[in-house]
C-alpha positions as CSV (number, residue, x, y, z in Angstrom):
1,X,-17.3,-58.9,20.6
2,X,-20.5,-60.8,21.7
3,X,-22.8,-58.9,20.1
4,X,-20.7,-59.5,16.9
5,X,-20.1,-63.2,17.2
6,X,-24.3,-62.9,18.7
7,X,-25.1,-61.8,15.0
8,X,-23.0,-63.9,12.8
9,X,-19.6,-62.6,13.1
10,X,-16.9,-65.1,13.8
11,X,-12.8,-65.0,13.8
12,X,-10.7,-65.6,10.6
13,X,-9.0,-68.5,11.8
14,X,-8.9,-71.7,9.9
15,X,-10.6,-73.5,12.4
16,X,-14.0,-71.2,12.2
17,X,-13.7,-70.6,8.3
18,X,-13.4,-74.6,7.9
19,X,-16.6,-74.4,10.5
20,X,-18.9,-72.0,8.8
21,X,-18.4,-73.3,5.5
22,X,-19.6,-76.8,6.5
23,X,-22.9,-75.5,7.5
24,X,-25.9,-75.6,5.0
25,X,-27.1,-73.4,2.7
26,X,-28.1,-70.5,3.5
27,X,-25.7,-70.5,6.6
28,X,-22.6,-71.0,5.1
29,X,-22.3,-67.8,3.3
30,X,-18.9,-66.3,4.0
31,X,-17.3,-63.3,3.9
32,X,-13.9,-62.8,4.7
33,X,-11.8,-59.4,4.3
34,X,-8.5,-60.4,3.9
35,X,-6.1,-57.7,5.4
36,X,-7.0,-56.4,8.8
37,X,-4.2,-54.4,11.1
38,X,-1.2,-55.5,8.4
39,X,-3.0,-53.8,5.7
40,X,-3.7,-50.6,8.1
41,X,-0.4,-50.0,8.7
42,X,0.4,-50.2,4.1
43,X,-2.1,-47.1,3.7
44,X,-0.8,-44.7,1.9
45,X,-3.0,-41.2,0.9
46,X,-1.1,-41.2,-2.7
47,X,-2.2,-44.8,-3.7
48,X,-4.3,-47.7,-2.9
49,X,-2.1,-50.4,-1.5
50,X,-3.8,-54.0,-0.8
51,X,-1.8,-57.5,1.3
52,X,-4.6,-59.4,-0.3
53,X,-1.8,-61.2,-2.4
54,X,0.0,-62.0,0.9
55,X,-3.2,-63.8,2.2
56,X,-4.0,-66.6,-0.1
57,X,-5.2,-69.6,2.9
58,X,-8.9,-68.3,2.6
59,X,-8.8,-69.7,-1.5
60,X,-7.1,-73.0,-0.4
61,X,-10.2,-73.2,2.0
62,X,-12.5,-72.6,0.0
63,X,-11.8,-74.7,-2.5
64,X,-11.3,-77.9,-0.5
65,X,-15.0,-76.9,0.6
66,X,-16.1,-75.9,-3.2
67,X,-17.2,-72.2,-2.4
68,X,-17.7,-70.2,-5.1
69,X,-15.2,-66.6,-5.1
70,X,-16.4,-63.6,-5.7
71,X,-13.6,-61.0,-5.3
72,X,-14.1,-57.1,-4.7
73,X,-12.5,-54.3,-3.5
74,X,-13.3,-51.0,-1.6
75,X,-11.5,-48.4,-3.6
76,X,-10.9,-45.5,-1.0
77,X,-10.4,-46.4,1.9
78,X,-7.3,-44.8,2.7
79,X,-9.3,-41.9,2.4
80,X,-11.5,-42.7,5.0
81,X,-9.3,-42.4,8.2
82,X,-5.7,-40.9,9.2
83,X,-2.7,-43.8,10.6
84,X,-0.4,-42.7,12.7
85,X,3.0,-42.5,10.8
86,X,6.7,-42.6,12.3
87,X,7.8,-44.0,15.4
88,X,4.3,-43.7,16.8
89,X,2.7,-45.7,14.3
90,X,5.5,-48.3,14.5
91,X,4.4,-48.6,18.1
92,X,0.7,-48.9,17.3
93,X,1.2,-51.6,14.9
94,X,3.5,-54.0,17.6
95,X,0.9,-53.4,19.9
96,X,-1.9,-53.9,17.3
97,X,-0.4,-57.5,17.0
98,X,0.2,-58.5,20.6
């Protein structure tokens, strides 16, 4: 974690996005990748599922700051790793979220 927030990263909160995207130019270049563990637990092998249209607080934000949007998506990544499934899965993602 501080090597992360040492380089840039930062936590999706409110509070931080609102932060970073007072900064100046060229410092307030954000990226945020809405989904995170709930989106984890969604993959499916079959099909490409996204909970980006059940996080929509990032666009409020960014408009009341005037950021511009540029949307994209990673098409395979449910390919790139195996989630547990079942009861143990169910387990994961409670304690994923605590």
């Amino acid at each position: 974690g501080r090597f992360l927030r040492w380089i840039g990263y930062r936590p999706a909160t409110e509070s931080e996005v609102h932060r970073c995207l007072e900064k100046k130019y060229p410092r307030n270049v954000t990226i945020i990748v809405p989904g995170g563990i709930k989106e984890m637990f969604c993959i499916r092998k079959d099909v490409e599922i996204s909970a980006v249209n059940l996080r929509t607080g990032f666009v409020r934000l960014a408009k009341e700051h005037g950021a511009t949007i540029v949307p994209g998506y990673m098409f395979g990544s449910s390919q790139l790793y195996r989630v547990a499934d079942g009861p143990l899965g169910q387990a994961f993602e409670v304690m994923s979220r605590t």
